[in-house]
RODO-2510 file (C-alpha; in nm, 4 decimals, decimal comma):
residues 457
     n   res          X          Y          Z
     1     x     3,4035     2,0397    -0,9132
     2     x     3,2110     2,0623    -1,2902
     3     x     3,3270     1,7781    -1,5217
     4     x     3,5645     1,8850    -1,8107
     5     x     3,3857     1,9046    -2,1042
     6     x     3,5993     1,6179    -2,2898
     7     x     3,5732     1,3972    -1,9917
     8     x     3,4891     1,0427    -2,1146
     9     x     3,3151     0,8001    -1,8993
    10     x     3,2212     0,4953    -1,9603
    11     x     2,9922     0,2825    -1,7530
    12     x     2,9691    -0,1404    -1,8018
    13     x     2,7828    -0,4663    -1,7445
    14     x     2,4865    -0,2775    -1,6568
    15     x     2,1179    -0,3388    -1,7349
    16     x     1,9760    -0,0283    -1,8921
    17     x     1,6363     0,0441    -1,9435
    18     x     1,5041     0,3202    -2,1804
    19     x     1,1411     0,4463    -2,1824
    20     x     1,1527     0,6417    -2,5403
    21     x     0,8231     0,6797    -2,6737
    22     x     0,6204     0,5749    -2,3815
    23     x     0,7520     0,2078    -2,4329
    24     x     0,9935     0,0334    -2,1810
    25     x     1,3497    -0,1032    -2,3277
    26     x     1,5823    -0,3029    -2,1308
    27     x     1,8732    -0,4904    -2,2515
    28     x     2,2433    -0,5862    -2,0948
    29     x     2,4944    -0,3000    -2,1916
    30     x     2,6731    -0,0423    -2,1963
    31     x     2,7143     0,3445    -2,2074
    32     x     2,9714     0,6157    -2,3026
    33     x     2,9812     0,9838    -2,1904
    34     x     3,1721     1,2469    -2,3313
    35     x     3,1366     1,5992    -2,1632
    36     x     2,7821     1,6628    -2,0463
    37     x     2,5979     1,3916    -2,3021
    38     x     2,5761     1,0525    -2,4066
    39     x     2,8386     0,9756    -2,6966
    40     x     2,7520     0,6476    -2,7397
    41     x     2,4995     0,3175    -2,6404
    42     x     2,5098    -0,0386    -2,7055
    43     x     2,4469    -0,4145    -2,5997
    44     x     2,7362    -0,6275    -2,4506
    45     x     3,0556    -0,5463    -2,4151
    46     x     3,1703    -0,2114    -2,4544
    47     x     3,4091    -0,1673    -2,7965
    48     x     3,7830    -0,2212    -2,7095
    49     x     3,8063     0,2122    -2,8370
    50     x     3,5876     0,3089    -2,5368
    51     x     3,7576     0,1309    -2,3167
    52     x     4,0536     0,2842    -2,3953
    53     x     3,9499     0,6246    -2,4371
    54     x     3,7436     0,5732    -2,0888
    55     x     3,8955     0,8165    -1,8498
    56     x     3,6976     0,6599    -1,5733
    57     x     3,4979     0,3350    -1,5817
    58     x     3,2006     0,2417    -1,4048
    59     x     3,1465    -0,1407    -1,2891
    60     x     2,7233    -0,1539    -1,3047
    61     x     2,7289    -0,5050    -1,2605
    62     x     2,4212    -0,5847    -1,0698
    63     x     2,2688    -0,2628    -1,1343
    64     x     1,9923    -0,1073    -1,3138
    65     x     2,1517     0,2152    -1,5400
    66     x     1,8301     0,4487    -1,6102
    67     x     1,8199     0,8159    -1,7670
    68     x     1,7900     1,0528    -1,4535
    69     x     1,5163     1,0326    -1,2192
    70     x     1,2410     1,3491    -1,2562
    71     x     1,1110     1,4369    -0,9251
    72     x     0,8279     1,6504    -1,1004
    73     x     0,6804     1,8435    -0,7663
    74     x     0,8206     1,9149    -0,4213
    75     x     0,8626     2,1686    -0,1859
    76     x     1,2092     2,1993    -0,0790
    77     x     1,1590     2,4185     0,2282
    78     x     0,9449     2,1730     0,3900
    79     x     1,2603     1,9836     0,4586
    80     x     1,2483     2,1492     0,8234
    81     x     0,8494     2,0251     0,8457
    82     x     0,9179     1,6758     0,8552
    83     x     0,6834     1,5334     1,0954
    84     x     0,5024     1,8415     1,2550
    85     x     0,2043     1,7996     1,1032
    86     x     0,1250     1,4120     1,0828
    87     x    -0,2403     1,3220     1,0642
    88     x    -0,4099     1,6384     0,9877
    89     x    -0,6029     1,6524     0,6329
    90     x    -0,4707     1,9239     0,3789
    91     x    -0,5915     2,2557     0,4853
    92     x    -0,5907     2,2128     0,8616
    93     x    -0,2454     2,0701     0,7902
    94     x    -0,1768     2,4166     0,6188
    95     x    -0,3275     2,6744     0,8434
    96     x    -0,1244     2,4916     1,1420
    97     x     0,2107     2,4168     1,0774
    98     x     0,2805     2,4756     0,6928
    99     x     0,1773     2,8262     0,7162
   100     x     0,3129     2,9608     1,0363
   101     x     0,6626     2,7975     0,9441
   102     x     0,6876     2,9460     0,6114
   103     x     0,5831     3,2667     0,7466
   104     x     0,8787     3,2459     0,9920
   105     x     1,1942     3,1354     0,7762
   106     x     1,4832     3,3138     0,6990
   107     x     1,6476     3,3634     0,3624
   108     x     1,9523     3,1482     0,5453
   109     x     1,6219     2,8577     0,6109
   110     x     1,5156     2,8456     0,3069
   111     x     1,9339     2,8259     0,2134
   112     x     2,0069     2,5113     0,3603
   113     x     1,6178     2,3554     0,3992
   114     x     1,6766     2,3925    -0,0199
   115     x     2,0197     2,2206     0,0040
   116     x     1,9547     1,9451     0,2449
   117     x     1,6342     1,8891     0,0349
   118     x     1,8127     1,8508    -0,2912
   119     x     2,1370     1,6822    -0,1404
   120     x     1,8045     1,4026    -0,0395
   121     x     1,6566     1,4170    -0,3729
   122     x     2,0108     1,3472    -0,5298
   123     x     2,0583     1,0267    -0,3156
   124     x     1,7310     0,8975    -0,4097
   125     x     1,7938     0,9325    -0,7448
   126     x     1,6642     1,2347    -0,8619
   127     x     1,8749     1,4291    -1,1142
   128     x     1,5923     1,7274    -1,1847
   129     x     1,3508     1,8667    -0,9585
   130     x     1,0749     2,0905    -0,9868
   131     x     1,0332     2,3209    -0,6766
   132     x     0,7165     2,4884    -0,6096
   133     x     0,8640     2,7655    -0,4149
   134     x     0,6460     2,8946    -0,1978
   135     x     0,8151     3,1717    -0,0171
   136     x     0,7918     3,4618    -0,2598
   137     x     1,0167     3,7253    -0,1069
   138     x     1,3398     3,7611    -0,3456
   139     x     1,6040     3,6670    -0,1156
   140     x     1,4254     3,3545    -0,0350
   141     x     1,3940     3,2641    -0,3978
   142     x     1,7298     3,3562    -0,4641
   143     x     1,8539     3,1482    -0,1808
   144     x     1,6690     2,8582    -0,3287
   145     x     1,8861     2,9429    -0,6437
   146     x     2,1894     2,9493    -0,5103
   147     x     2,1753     2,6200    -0,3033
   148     x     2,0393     2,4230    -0,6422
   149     x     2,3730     2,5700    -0,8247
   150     x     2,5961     2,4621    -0,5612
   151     x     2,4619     2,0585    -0,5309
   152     x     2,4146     2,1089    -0,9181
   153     x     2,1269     1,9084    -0,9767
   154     x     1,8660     2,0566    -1,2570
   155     x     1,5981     2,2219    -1,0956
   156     x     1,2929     2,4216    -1,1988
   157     x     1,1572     2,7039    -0,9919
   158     x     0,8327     2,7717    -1,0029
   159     x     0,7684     3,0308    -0,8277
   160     x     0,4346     3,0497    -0,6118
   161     x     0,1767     3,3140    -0,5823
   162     x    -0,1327     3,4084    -0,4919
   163     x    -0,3087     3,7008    -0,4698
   164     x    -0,6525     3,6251    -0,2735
   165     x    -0,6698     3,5903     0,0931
   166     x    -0,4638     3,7733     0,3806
   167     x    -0,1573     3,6808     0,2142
   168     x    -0,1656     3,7539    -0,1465
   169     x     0,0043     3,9463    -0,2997
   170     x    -0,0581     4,2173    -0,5661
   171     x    -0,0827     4,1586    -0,8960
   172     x     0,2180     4,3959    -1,0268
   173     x     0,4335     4,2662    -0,7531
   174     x     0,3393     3,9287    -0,8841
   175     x     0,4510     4,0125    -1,2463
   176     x     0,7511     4,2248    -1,1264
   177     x     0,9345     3,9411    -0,9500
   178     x     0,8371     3,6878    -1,2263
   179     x     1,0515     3,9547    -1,4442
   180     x     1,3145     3,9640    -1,1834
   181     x     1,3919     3,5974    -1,1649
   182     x     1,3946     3,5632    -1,5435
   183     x     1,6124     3,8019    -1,5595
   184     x     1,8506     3,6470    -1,2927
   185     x     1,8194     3,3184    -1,4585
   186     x     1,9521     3,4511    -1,8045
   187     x     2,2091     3,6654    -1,6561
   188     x     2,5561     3,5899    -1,7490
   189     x     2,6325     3,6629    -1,3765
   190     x     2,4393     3,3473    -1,3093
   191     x     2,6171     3,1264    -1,5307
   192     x     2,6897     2,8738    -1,3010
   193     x     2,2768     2,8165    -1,2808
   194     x     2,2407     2,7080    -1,6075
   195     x     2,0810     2,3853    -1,4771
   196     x     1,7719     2,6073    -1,3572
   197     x     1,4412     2,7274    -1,5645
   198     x     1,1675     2,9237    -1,4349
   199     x     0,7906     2,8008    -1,3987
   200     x     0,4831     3,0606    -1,2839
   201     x     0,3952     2,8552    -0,9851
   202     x    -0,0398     2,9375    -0,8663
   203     x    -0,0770     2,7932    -0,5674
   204     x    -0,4145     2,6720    -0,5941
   205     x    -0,7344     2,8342    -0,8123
   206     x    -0,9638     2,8968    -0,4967
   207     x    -0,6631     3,1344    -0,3887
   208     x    -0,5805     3,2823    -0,7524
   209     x    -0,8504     3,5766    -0,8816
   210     x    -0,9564     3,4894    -1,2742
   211     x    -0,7568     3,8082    -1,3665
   212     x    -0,4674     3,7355    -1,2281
   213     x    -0,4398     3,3488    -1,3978
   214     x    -0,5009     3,5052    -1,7439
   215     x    -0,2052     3,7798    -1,7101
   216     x     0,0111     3,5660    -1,5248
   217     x    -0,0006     3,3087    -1,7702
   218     x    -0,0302     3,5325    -2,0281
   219     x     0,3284     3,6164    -1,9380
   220     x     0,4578     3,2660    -1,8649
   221     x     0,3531     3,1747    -2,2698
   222     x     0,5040     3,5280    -2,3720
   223     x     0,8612     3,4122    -2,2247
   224     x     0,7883     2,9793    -2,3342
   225     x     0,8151     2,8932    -1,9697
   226     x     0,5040     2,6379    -1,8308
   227     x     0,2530     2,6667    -1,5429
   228     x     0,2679     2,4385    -1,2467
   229     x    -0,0612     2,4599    -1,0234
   230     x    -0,1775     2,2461    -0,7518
   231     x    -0,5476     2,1352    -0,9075
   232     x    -0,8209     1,8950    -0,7007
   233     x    -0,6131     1,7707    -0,3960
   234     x    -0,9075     1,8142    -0,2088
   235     x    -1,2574     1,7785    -0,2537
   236     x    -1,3588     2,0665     0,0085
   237     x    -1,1320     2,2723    -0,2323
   238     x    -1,3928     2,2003    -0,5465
   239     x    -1,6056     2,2550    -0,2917
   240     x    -1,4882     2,6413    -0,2626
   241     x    -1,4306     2,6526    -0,6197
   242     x    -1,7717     2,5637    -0,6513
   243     x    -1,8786     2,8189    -0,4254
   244     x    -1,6941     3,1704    -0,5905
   245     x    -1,7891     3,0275    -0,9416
   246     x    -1,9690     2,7542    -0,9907
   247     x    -1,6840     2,6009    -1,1646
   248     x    -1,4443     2,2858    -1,0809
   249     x    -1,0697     2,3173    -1,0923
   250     x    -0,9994     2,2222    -1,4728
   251     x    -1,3281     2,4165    -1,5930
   252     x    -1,1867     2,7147    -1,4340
   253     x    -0,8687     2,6904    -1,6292
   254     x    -0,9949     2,5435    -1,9521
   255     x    -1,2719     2,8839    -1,9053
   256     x    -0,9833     3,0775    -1,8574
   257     x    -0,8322     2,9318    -2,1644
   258     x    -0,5136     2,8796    -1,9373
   259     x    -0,4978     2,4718    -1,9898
   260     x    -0,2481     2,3398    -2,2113
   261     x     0,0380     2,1560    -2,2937
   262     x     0,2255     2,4471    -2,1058
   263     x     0,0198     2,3263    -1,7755
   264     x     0,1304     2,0998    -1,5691
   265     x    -0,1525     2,0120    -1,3036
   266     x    -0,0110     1,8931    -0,9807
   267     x    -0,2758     1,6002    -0,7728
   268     x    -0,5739     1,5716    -0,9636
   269     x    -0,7618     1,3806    -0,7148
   270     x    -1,0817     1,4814    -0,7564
   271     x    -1,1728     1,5204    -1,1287
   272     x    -1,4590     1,4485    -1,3143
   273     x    -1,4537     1,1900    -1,6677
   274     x    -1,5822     1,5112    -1,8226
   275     x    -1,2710     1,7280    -1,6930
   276     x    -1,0272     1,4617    -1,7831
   277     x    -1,1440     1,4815    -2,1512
   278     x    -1,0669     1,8599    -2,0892
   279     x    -0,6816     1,8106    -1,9783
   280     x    -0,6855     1,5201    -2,3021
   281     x    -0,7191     1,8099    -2,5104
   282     x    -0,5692     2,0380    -2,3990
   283     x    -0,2519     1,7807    -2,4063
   284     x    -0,1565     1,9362    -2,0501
   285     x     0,0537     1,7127    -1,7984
   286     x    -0,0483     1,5966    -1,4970
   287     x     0,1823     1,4974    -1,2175
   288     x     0,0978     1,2067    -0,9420
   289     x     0,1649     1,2593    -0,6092
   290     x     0,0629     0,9182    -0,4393
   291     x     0,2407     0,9384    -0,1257
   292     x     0,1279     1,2605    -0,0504
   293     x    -0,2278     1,1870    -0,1384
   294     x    -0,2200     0,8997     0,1210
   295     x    -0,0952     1,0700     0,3617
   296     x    -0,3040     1,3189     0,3584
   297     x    -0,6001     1,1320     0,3144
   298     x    -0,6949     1,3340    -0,0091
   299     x    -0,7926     0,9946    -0,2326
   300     x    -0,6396     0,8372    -0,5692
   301     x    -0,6224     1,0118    -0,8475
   302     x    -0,7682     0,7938    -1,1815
   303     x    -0,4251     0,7251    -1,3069
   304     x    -0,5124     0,4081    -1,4805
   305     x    -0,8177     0,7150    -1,6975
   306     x    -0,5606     0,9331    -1,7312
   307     x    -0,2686     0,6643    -1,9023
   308     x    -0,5835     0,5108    -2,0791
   309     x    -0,6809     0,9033    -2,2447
   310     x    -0,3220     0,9182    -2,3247
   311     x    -0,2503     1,1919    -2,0741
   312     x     0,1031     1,2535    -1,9861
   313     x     0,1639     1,1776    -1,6433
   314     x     0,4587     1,2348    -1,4419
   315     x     0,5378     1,1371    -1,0850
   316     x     0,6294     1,3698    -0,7644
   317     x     0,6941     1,3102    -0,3803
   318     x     0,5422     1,6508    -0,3005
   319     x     0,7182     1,8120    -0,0466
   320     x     0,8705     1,6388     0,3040
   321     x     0,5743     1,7924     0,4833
   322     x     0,3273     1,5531     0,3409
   323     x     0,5246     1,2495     0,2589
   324     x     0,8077     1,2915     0,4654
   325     x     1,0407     1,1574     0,2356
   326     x     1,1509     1,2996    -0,1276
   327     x     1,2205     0,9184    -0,2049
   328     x     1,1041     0,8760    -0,5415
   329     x     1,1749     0,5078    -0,5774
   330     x     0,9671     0,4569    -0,2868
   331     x     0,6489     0,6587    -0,3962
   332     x     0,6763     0,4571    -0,7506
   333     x     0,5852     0,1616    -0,5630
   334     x     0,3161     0,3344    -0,3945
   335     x     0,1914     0,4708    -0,6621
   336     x     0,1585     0,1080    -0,8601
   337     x    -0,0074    -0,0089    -0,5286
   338     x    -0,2859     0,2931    -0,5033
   339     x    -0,3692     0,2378    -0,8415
   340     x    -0,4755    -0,1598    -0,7676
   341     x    -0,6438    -0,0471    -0,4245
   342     x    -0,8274     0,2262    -0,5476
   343     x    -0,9341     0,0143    -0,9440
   344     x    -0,9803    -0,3124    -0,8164
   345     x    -0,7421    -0,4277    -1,0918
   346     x    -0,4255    -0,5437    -1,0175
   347     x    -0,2860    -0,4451    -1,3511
   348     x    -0,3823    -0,0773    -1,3525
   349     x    -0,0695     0,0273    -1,2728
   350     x     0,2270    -0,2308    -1,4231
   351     x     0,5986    -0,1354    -1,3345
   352     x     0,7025     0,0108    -1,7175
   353     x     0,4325     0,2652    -1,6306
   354     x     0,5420     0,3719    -1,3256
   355     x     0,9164     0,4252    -1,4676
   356     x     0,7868     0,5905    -1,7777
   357     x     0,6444     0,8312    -1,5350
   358     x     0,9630     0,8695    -1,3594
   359     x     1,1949     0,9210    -1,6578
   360     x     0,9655     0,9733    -1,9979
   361     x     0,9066     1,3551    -1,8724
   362     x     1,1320     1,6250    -1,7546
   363     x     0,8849     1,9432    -1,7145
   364     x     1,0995     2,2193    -1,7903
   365     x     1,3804     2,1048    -1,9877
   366     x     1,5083     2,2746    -2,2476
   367     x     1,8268     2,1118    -2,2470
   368     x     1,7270     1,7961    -2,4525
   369     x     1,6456     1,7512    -2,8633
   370     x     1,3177     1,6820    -2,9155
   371     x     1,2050     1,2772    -2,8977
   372     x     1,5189     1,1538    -2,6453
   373     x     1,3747     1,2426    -2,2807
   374     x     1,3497     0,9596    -2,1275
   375     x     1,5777     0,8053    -2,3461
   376     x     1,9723     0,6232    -2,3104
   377     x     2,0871     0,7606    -2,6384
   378     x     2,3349     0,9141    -2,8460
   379     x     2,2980     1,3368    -2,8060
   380     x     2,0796     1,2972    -2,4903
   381     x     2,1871     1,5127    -2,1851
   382     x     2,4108     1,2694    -1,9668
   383     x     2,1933     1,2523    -1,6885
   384     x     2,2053     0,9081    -1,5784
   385     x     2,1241     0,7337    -1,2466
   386     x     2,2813     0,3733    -1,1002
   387     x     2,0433     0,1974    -0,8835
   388     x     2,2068    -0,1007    -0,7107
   389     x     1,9795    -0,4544    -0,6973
   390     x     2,2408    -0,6432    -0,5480
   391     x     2,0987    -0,6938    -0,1998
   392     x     1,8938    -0,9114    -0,0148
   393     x     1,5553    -0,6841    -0,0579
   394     x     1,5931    -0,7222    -0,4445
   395     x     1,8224    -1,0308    -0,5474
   396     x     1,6922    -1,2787    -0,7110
   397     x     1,6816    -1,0449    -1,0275
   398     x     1,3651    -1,1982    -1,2809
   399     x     1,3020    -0,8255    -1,3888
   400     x     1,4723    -0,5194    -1,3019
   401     x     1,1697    -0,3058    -1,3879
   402     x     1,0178    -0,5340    -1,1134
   403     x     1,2949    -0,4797    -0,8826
   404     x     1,2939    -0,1363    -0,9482
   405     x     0,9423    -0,0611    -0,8753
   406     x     0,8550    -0,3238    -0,5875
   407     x     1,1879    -0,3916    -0,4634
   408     x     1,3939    -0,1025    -0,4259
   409     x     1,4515     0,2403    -0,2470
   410     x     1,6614     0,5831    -0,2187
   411     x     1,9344     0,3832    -0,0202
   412     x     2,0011     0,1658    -0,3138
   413     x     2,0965     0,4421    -0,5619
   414     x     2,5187     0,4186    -0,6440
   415     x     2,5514     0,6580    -0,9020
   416     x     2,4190     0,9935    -0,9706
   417     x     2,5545     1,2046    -1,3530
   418     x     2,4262     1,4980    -1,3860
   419     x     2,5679     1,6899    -1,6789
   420     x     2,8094     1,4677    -1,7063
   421     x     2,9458     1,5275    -1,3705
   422     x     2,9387     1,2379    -1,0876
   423     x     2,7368     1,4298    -0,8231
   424     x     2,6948     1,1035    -0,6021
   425     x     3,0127     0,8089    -0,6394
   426     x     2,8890     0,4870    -0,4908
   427     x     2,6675     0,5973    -0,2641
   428     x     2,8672     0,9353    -0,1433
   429     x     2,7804     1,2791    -0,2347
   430     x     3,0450     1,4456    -0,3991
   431     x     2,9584     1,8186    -0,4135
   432     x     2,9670     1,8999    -0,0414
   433     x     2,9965     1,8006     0,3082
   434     x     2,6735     1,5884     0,3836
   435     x     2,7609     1,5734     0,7833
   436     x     2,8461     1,9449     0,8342
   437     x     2,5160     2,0332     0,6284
   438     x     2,3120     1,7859     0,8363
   439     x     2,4128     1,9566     1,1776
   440     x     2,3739     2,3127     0,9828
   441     x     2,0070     2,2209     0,9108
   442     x     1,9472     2,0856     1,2709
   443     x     2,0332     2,3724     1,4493
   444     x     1,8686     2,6318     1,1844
   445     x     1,5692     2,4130     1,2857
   446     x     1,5817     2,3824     1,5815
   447     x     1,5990     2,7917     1,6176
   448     x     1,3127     2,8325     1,3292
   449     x     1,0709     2,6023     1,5772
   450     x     1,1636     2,8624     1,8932
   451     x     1,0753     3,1786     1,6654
   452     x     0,7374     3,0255     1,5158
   453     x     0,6416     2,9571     1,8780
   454     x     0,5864     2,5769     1,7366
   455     x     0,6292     2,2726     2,0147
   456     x     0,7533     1,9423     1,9148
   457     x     0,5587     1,6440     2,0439
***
């Protein structure tokens, strides 16, 4: 049910923390909603008139109140992958289970993988997404759609292609769905997915021709909408970029003259000093995927170069298939940890970082005035998400940025706004039937394993 737009919420004794401008705020507080944005902010007590024009009042004692969680790369229909691939590094971890599933989902799948996927990323805190959809047929896509308006989280599609390899596609088909889904985002039939923008999704530039990159992003600048590419997970990917052109990952694209602040380059593992001075230029974003890197034994990316350039960088689970979580308070405090390992510094990664990379981006959002992602303030969006520190893995309290980043995890998030609408009410989704959709996903799983001829161990 979509909150009235003169709904007025007001939400008390919290301790809110702001990361406007790349610097982290936190003070004792309070914060008032009215419709789908944030009427008004301040320290203390709230003022006696929003208490009385409060139509519902939340108690964040104990709690940290942040601007919504960005979970800034994921792949939502790995939801039914969990598991089946431990162990294996990237592309033999592709080739035998990533592939052969996708290849063998259903519109229906890719339905409720999408919704028990962003029912998961709502709990843990997440309040936009940005799917890398990698099932290009229509009805998949518009599946994906259609599950992201019903949990009504914001999302971003970006939708995947390639077309080198067995399974690329052409280029016109390519451009022609691209059209498609733009068009079926701006529809008025769809105006119940307002909360979701479009992204040209490349896979990965060892399976995307040079002619193709230029006219497909050619067309995602013609229509304002970014790129999101998977660059450098792996070095025996450079090693193939190497190979066709003699070029690494971010000299292809900066060649190309397809890098910049419209990019948004997914891993980054393995890039030179010289190709980070390329992305500094070109101002494009980069977003961290620490678990996923780990877990996949693909190395560290050089956050601590990339903060130190001034690079934006955002932080993303990746999908369940390489994590297998879309917990994104958990892969902040991997993410702070990496960084030490892999520097040798202990301070190369310090908790006000780590949130800032949670909360000072929101690729894709067009929804917010310029300067306040990121931000607890008057005219912002009223995204807003409650994480709970009152428990034994968190209490004592010294800082909650601490707490936050060391300390907590999915299971601790209360509250979930979106919009203004309270899509998860102390610690219960609101939007749907979490049980039913749990034994809906098992069983389309469970049939989805039988038809790709995969065994469980």
């Amino acid at each position: 049910m979509m909150a009235e737009r003169n709904t007025i919420m007001l939400i008390v004794n919290g301790t809110l923390l702001t990361s406007a401008g790349g610097r982290l705020a936190t003070w004792p507080g309070w914060l008032a909603i009215e419709g789908d944005r944030i009427a008004a902010v301040g320290t203390g007590d709230a003022p006696a008139e929003w208490q009385t024009r409060a139509e519902r009042t939340i108690d964040a004692r104990h709690m940290a109140v942040l601007p919504g969680l960005t979970n800034a790369h994921t792949h939502l229909e790995q939801t039914f992958m969990r598991g089946l691939a431990d162990d294996r590094p990237l592309l033999r971890w592709l080739k035998e289970v990533i592939w052969p599933l996708q290849a063998a989902m259903t519109p229906e799948d890719m339905y409720l993988a999408a919704r028990l996927g962003l029912v998961e990323n709502l709990r843990c805190g997440a309040t936009r997404v940005i799917q890398h959809h990698k099932l290009p047929g229509r009805e998949h896509v518009a599946a994906t759609c259609r599950a992201a308006a019903e949990v009504g989280l914001r999302m971003t599609l970006a939708r995947g292609w390639i077309d080198l390899g067995p399974t690329g596609e052409p280029l016109d088909t390519i451009l022609s769905d691209l059209d498609w889904l733009d068009g079926l985002l701006h529809s008025p039939a769809c105006k119940p997915q307002a909360k979701i923008s479009l992204a040209s999704g490349p896979l990965a530039p060892w399976r995307c021709s040079d002619d193709a990159m230029r006219q497909v992003t050619a067309w995602a600048r013609d229509r304002g909408v970014p790129t999101h590419i998977h660059v450098a997970e792996a070095q025996d990917e450079v090693e193939m970029m190497l190979a066709r052109c003699g070029k690494r990952h971010i000299e292809w694209l900066a060649g190309l003259d397809c890098l910049g602040t419209d990019t948004q380059l997914v891993h980054a593992v393995h890039v030179t000093d010289a190709e980070l001075d390329l992305i500094t230029q070109s101002g494009a974003l980069v977003v961290h995927c620490p678990t996923s890197n780990m877990y996949l034994a693909s190395g560290a990316a050089p956050v601590r170069k990339m903060l130190d350039r001034g690079i934006p960088v955002a932080l993303g689970t990746d999908g369940p298939g390489s994590n297998n979580s879309q917990d994104l308070l958990e892969c902040a405090k991997i993410a702070a940890l990496l960084a030490k390992q892999a520097t040798g510094d202990a301070q190369a990664l310090l908790p006000a970082d780590v949130i800032h990379m949670m909360v000072g981006f929101a690729p894709g959002a067009s929804d917010a005035p310029a300067g306040v992602s990121g931000a607890l303030m008057a005219g912002a969006p009223a995204d807003i998400t409650i994480v709970n520190l009152n428990n034994v893995r968190c209490q004592p309290v010294y800082s909650a940025a601490s707490a936050l980043v060391y300390n907590a995890c999915g299971t601790d998030v209360h509250t979930v706004i979106v919009a203004g609408e309270i899509l998860v009410d102390a610690g219960q989704v609101t939007v749907l039937d979490e049980a039913g959709l749990i034994e809906q996903c098992r069983l389309a799983a469970a049939a989805l394993m039988k038809r790709a001829g995969i065994q469980c161990d």
